[in-house]
VOPAGU-2260 file (C-alpha; in pm, 1 decimal, decimal comma):
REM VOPAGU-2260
SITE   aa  ch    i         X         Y         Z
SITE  UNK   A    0   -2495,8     444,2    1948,3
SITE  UNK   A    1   -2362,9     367,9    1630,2
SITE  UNK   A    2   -2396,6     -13,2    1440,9
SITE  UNK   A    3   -2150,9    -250,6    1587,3
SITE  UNK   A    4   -1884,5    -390,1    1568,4
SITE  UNK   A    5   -1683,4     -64,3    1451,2
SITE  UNK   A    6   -1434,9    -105,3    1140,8
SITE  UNK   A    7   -1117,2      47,1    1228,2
SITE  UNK   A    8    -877,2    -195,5     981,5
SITE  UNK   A    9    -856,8      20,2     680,4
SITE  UNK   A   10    -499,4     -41,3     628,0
SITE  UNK   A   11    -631,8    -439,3     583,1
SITE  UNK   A   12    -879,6    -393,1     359,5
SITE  UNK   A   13   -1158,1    -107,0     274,5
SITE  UNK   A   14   -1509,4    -136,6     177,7
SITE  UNK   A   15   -1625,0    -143,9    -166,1
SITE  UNK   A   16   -1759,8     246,8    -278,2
SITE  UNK   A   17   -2118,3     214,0    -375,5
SITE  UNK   A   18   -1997,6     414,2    -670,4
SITE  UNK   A   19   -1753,8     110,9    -772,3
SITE  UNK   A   20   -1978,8    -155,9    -715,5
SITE  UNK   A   21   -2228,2      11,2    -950,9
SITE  UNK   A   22   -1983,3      46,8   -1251,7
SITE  UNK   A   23   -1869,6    -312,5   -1147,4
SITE  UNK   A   24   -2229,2    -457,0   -1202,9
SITE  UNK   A   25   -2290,7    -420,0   -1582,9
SITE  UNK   A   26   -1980,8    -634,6   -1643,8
SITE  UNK   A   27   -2062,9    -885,4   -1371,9
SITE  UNK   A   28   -2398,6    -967,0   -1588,3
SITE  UNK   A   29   -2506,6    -819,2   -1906,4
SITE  UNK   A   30   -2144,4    -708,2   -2051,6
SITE  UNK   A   31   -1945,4   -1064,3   -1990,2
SITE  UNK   A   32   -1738,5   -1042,7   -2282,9
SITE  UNK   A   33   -1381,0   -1120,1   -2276,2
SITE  UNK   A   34   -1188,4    -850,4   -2356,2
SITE  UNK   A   35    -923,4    -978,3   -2583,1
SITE  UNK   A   36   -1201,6   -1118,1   -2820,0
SITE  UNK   A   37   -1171,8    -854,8   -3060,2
SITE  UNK   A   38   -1373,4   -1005,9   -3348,4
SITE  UNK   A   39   -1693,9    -908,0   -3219,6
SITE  UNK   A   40   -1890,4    -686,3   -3045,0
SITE  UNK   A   41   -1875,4    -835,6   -2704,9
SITE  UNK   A   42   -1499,2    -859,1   -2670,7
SITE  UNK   A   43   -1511,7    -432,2   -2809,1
SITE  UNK   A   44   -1721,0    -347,1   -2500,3
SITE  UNK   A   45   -1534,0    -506,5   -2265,5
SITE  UNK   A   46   -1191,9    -423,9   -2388,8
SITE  UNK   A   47   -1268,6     -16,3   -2453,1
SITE  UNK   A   48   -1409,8     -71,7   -2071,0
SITE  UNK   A   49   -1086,0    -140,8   -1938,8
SITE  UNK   A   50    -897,9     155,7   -2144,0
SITE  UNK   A   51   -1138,7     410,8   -1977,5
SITE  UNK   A   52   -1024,6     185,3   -1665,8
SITE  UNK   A   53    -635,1     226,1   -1763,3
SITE  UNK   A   54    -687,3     547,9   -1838,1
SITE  UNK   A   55    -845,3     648,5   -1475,9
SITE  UNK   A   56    -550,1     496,4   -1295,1
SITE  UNK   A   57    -277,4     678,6   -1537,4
SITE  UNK   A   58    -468,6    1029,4   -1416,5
SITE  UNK   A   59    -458,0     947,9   -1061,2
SITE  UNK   A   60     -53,3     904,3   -1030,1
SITE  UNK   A   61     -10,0    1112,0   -1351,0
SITE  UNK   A   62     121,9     837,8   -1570,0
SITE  UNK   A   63      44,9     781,4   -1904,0
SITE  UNK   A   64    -203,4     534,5   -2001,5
SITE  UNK   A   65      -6,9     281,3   -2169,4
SITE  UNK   A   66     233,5     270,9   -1899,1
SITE  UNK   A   67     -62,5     129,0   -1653,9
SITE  UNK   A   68      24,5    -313,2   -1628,3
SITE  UNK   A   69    -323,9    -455,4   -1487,0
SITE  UNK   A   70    -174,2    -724,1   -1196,9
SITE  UNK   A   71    -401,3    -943,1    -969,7
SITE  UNK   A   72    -286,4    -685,1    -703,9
SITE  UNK   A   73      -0,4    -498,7    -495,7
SITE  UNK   A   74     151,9    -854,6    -431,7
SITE  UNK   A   75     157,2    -924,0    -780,0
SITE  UNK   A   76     314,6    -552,9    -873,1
SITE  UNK   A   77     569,5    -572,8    -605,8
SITE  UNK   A   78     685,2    -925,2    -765,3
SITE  UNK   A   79     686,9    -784,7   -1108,7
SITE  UNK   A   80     875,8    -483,2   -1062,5
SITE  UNK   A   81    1145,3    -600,4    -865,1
SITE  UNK   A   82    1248,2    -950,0   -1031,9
SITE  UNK   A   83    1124,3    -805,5   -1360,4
SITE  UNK   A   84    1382,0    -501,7   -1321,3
SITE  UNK   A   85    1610,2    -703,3   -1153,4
SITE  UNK   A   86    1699,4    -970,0   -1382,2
SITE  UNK   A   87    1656,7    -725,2   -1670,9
SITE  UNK   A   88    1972,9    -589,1   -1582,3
SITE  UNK   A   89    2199,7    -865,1   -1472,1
SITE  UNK   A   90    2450,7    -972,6   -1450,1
SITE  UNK   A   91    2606,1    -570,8   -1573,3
SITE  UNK   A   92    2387,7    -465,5   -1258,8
SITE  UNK   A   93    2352,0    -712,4    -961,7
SITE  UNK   A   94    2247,2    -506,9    -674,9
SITE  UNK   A   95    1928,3    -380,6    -534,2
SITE  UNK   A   96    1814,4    -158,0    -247,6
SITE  UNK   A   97    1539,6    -185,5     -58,1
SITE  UNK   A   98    1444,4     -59,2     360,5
SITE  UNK   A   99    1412,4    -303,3     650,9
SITE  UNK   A  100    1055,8    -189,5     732,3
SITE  UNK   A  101     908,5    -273,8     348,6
SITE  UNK   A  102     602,9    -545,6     301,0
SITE  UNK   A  103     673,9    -830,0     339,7
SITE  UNK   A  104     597,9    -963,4       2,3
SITE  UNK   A  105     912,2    -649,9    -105,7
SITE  UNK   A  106    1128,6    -814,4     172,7
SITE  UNK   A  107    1075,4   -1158,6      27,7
SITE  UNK   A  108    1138,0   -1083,8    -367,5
SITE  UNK   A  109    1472,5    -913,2    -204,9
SITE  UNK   A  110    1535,2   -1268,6      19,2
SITE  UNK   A  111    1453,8   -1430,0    -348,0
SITE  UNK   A  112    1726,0   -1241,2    -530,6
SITE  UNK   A  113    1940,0   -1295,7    -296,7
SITE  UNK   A  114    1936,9   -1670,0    -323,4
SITE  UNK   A  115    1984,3   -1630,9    -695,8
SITE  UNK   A  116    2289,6   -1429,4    -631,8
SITE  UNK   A  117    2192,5   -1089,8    -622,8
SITE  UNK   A  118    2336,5    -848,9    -375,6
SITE  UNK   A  119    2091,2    -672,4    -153,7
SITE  UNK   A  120    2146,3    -394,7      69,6
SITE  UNK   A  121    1861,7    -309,4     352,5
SITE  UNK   A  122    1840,2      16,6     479,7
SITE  UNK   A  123    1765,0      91,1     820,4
SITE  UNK   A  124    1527,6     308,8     956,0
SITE  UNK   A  125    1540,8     597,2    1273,0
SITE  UNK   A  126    1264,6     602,3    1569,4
SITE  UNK   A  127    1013,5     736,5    1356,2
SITE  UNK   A  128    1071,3     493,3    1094,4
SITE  UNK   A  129    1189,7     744,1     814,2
SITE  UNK   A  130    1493,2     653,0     614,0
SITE  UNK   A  131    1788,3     845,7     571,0
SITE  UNK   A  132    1885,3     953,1     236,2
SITE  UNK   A  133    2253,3    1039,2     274,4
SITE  UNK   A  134    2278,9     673,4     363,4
SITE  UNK   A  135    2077,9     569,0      48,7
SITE  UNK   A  136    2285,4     781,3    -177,0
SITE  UNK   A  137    2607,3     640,1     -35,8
SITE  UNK   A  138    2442,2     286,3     -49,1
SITE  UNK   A  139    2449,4     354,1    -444,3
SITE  UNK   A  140    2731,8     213,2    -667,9
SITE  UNK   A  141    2798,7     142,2    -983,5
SITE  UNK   A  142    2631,9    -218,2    -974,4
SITE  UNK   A  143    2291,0     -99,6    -839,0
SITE  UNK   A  144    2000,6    -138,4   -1050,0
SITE  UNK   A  145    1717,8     -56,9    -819,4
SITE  UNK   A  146    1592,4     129,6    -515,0
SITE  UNK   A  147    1262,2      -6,1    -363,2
SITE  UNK   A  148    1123,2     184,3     -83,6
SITE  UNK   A  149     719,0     210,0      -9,4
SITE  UNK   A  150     577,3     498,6      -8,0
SITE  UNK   A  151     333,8     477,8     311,3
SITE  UNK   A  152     402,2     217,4     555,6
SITE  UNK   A  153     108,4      -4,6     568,4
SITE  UNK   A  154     186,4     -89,0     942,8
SITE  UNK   A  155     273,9     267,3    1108,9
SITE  UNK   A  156     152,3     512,1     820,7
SITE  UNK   A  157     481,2     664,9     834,0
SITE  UNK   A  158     582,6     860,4     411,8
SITE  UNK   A  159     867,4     868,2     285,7
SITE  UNK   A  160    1035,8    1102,2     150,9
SITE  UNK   A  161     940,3    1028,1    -219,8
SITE  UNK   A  162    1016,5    1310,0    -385,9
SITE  UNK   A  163    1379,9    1361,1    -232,8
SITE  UNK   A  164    1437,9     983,8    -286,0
SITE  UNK   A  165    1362,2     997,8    -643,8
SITE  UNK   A  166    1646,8    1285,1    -699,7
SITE  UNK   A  167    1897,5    1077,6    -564,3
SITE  UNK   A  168    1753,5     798,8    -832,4
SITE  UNK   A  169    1740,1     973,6   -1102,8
SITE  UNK   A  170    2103,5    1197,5   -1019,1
SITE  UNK   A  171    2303,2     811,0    -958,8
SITE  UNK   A  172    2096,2     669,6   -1281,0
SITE  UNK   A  173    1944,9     436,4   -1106,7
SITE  UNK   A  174    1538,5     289,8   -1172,5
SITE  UNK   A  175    1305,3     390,3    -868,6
SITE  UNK   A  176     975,9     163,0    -793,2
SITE  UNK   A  177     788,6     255,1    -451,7
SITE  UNK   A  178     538,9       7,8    -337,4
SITE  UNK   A  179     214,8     271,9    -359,6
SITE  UNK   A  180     -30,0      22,8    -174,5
SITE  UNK   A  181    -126,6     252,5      91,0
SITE  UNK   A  182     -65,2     584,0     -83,9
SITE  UNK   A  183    -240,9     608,7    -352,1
SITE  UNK   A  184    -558,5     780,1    -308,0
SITE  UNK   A  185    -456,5     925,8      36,0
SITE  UNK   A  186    -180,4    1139,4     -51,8
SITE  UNK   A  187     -72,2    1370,2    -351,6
SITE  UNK   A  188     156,2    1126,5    -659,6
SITE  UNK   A  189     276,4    1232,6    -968,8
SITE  UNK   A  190     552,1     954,3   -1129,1
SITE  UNK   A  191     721,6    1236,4   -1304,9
SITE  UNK   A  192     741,0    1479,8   -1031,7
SITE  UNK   A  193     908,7    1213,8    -805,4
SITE  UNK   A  194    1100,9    1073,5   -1058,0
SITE  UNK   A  195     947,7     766,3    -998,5
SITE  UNK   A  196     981,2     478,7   -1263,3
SITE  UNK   A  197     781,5     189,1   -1102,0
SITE  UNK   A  198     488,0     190,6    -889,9
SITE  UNK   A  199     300,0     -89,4    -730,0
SITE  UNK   A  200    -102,2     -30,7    -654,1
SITE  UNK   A  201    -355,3    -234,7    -529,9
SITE  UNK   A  202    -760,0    -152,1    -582,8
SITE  UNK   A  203    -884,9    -299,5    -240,6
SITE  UNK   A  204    -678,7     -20,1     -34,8
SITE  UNK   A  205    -872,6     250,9    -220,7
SITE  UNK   A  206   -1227,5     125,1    -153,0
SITE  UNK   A  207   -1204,4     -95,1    -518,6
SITE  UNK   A  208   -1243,7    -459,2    -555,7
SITE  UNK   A  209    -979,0    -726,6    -416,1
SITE  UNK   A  210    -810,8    -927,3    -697,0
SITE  UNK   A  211    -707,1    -664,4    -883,8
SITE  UNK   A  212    -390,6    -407,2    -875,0
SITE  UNK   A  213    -153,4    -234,6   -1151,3
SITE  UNK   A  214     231,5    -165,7   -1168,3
SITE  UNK   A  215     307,7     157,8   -1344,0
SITE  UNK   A  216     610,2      94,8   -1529,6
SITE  UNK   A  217     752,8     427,8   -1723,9
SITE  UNK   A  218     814,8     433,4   -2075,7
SITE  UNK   A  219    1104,8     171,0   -2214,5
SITE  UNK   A  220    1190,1      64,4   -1822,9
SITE  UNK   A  221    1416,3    -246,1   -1870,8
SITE  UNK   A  222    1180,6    -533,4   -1734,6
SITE  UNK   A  223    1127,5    -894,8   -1835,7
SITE  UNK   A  224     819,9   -1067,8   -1786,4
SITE  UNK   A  225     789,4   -1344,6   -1471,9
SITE  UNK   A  226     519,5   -1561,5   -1682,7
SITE  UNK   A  227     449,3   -1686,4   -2075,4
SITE  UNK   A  228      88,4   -1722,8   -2198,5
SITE  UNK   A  229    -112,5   -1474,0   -2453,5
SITE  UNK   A  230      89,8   -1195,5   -2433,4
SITE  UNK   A  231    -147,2    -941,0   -2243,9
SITE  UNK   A  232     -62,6    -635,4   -2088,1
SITE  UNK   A  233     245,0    -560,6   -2329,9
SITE  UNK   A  234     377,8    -900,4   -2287,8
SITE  UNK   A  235     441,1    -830,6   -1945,1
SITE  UNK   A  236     141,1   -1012,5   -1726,3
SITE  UNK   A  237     -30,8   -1251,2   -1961,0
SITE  UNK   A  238    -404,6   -1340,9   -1888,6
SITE  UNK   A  239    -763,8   -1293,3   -1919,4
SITE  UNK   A  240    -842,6    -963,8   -1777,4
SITE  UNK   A  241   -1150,1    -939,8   -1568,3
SITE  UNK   A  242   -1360,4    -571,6   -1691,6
SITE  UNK   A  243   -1561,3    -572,7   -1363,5
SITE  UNK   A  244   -1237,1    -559,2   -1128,7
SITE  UNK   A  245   -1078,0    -308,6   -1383,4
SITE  UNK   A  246   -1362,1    -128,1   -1395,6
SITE  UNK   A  247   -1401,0    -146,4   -1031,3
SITE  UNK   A  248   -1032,6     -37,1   -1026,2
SITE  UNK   A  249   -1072,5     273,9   -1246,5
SITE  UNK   A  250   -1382,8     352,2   -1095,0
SITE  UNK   A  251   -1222,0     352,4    -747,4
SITE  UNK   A  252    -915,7     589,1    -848,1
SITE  UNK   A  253   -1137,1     841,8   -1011,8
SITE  UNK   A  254   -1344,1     851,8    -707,4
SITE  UNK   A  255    -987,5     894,5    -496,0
SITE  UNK   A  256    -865,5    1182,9    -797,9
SITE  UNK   A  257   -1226,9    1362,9    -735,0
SITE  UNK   A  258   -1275,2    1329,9    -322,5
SITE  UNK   A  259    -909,9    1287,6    -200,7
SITE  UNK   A  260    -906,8    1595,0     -44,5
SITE  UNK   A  261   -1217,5    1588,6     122,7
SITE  UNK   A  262   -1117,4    1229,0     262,0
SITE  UNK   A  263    -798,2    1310,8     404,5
SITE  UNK   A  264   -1016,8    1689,6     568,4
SITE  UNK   A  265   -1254,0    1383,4     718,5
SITE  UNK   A  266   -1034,4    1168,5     799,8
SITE  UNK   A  267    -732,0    1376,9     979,6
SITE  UNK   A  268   -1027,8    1522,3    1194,5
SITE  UNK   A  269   -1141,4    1178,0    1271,1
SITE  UNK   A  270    -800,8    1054,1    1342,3
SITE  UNK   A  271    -675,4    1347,0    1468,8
SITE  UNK   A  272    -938,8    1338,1    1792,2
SITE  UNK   A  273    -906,4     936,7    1843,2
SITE  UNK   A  274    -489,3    1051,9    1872,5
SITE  UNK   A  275    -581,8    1318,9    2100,8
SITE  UNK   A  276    -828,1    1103,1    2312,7
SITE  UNK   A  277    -594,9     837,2    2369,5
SITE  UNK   A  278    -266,6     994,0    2426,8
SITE  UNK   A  279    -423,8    1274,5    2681,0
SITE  UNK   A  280    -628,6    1012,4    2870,5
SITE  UNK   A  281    -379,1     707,1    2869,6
SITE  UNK   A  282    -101,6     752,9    3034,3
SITE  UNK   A  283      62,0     396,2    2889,8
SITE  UNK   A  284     -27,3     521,4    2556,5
SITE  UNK   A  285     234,7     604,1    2270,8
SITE  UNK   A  286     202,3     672,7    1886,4
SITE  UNK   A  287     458,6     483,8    1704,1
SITE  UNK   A  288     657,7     617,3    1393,1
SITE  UNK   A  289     652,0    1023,3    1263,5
SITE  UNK   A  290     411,5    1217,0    1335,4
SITE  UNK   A  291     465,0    1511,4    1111,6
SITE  UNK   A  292     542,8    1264,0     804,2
SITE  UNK   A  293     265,8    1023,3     793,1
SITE  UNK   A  294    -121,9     940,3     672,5
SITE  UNK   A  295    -294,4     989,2     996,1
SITE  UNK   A  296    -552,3     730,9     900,9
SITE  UNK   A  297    -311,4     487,2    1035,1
SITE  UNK   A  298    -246,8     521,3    1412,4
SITE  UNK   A  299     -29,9     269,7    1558,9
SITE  UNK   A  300     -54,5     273,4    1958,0
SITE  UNK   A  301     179,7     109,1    2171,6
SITE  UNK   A  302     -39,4      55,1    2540,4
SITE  UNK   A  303     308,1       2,0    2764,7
SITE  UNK   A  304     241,0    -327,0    3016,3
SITE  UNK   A  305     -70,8    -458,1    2837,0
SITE  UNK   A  306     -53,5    -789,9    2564,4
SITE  UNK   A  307    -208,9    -650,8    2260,2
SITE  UNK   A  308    -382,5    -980,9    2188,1
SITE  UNK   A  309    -579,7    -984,2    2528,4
SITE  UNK   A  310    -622,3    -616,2    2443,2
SITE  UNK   A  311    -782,8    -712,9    2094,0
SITE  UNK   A  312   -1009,8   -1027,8    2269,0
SITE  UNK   A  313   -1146,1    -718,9    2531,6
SITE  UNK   A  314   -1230,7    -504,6    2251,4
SITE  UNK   A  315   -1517,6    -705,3    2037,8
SITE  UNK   A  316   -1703,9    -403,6    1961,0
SITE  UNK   A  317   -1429,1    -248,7    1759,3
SITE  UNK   A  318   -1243,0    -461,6    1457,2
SITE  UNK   A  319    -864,3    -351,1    1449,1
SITE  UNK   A  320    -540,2    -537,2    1399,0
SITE  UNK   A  321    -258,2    -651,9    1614,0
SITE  UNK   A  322      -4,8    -632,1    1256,3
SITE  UNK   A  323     -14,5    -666,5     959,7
SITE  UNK   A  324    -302,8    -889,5     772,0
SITE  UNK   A  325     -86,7    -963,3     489,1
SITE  UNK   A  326     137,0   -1135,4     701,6
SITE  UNK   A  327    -109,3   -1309,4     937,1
SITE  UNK   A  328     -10,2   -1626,1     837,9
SITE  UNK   A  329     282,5   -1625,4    1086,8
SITE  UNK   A  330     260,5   -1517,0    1437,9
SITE  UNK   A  331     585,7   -1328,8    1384,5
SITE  UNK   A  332     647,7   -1065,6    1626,0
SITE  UNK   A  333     609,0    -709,6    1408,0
SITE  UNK   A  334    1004,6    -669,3    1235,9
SITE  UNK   A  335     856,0    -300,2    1145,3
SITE  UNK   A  336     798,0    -196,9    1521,8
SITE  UNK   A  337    1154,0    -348,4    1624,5
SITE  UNK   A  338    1289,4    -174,2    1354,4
SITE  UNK   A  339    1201,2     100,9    1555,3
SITE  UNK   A  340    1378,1       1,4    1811,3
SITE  UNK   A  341    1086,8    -106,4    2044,0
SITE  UNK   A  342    1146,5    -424,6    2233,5
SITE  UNK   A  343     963,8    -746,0    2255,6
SITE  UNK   A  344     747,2    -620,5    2533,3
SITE  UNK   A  345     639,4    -297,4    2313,1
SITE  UNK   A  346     539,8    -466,9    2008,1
SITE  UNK   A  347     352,1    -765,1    2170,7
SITE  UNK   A  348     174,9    -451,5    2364,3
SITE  UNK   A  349     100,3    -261,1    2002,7
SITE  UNK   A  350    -216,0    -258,6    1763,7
SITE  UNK   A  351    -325,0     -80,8    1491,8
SITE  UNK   A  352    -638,1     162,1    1433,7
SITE  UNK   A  353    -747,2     269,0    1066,9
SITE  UNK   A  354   -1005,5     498,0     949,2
SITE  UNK   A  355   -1109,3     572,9     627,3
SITE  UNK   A  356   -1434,5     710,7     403,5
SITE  UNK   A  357   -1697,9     551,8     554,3
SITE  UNK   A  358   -1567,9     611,3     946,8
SITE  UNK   A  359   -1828,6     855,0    1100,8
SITE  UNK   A  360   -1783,6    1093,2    1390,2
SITE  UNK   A  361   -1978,9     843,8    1558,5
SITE  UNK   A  362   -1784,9     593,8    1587,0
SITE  UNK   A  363   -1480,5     733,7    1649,2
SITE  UNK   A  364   -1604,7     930,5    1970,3
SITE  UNK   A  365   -1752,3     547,7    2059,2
SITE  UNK   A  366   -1421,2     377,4    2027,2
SITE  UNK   A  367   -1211,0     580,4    2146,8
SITE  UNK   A  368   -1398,6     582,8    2472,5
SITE  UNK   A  369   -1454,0     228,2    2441,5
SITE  UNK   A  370   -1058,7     167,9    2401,0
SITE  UNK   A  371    -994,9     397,6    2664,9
SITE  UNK   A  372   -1191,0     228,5    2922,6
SITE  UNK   A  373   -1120,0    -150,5    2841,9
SITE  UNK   A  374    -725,4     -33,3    2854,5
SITE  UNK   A  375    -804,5     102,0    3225,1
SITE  UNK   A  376    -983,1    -246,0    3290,3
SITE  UNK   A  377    -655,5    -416,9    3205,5
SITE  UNK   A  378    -417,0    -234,7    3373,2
């Protein structure tokens, strides 16, 4: 019987590596300088801390290191890349692009622009919640500044189709960002490669500290700052850096660079059985979004005639997620699901399962049997 309750939110939040915390520690006691003091020794240690830290990230994505913009996380990225761009190139360039299924906080900077007079066009997704890219390339005109579309769906795990995406991009001159959140770490990146000019990150989806995220921004990107103060990070986020959550950050993606593909080995067996167990054994059972194009850590069940909430209140052995956390502070019904094209009844009947590093066979062959019978209970 393994310790309960069972964490199966990864797509919320993942633990800290005991790797991370450890390089987090020195600069939570001993090595407190501040990092821009750079008249003494203090301020040195700190600030050649958070280069190896920079530097760490830039590998992972295969950047280069002084195109890595420490943020306070994804949220923070997201914000910066798409006003920043934005109103870098307006008014010459008043329209963005962006997909009906982004984050929320994606959705929002679009809703923002709007109100400031910007032109947005949302594109739609099909049943498995993929985009398609002749409609993106005809969506393209000679106004557009900027495509936006994430690269893992941090509701349905569904991936786009990066590397196709960025073509069209770079062919109609036109500046990519993809909000990275839930892909980096899990699945193969490389900026250049994808033609990718923007990227949004945040540390606590990769087993790093919370409070902490970067925006890769390629080399002489049109952006404008969103904030005055100091002048840190390249004049483009301004701010006392904190080492231990860079550190924690670096730490974290060098972990992800080294064991990535042991992770996903562990964790498509994992997920792949808990998928199997489910749909062969539940009848009222479906998988939302693609399965062939999607990070299988993050299984999104629809159980057909059963309210996910009294689902979630039956299963208190097992931690998991009706949506979203990000957006928890509405009780919204899921606009990701309906873009879909599931109905009312389908999403309120939907939750979410993640598993990650630290998920053992275990507990997977627990909850799944666990889930199984308390759906039978309820129907």
């Amino acid at each position: 019987m393994p310790s309960l309750p069972i964490y199966f939110d990864y797509q919320a939040t993942t633990p800290i590596d005991k790797r991370v915390l450890e390089a987090m520690m020195p600069y939570l006691t001993t090595h407190f300088g501040n990092p821009h003091s750079v008249e003494h020794a203090f301020g040195w240690q700190a600030g050649a801390a958070i280069e190896v830290a920079r530097k760490q990230i830039a590998q992972l994505i295969g950047a280069d290191t002084s195109e890595i913009i420490f943020t306070s996380g994804a949220t923070e990225s997201n914000n910066l890349a798409l006003k920043g761009m934005a109103y870098a190139a307006y008014p010459q360039k008043n329209h963005i692009i962006t997909v009906v299924s982004e984050h929320e906080c994606v959705l929002a900077c679009a809703r923002s622009l709007e109100d400031a007079g910007f032109k947005v066009t949302y594109l739609s997704v099909d049943h498995d919640g993929l985009i398609d890219l002749e409609a993106l390339e005809n969506a393209i005109h000679d106004k557009t500044s900027l495509v936006s579309v994430m690269a893992v769906n941090n509701e349905i795990g569904v991936i786009q189709n990066l590397e196709k995406i960025g073509e069209i991009c770079r062919k109609k001159q036109v500046t990519f960002h993809t909000d990275a959140a839930q892909a980096v770490g899990k699945i193969a990146l490389d900026v250049s490669a994808f033609n990718i000019d923007a990227l949004s990150i945040s540390s606590h989806k990769i087993y790093g500290p919370k409070g902490i995220g970067a925006l890769y921004l390629k080399k002489d990107t049109p952006i404008i700052a969103l904030f005055d103060g100091g002048g840190q990070e390249n004049g483009l986020r301004s701010g006392t850096l904190s080492p231990a959550l860079c550190v924690g950050m670096g730490t974290a993606c060098a972990v992800a660079q080294k064991d990535r593909l042991q992770d996903n080995i562990h964790i498509d067996k994992l997920s792949q059985y808990l998928l199997n167990e489910i749909i062969s054994k539940l009848g009222c059972a479906h998988l939302n979004g693609s399965l062939d194009h999607r990070f299988l850590g993050n299984l999104n069940f629809t159980f057909k005639g059963i309210k996910s909430d009294l689902l979630v209140a039956n299963l208190k052995d097992v931690a998991l997620s009706t949506g979203a956390a990000c957006s928890s502070a509405s009780a919204k019904s899921s606009y990701v699901l309906s873009a879909l094209g599931l109905t009312k009844q389908e999403i309120a009947s939907s939750l979410r399962i993640g598993i990650g590093r630290m998920t053992t066979q275990e507990e997977v062959t627990f909850g799944a049997d666990y889930i199984i019978k308390t759906v039978k209970n309820l129907t």
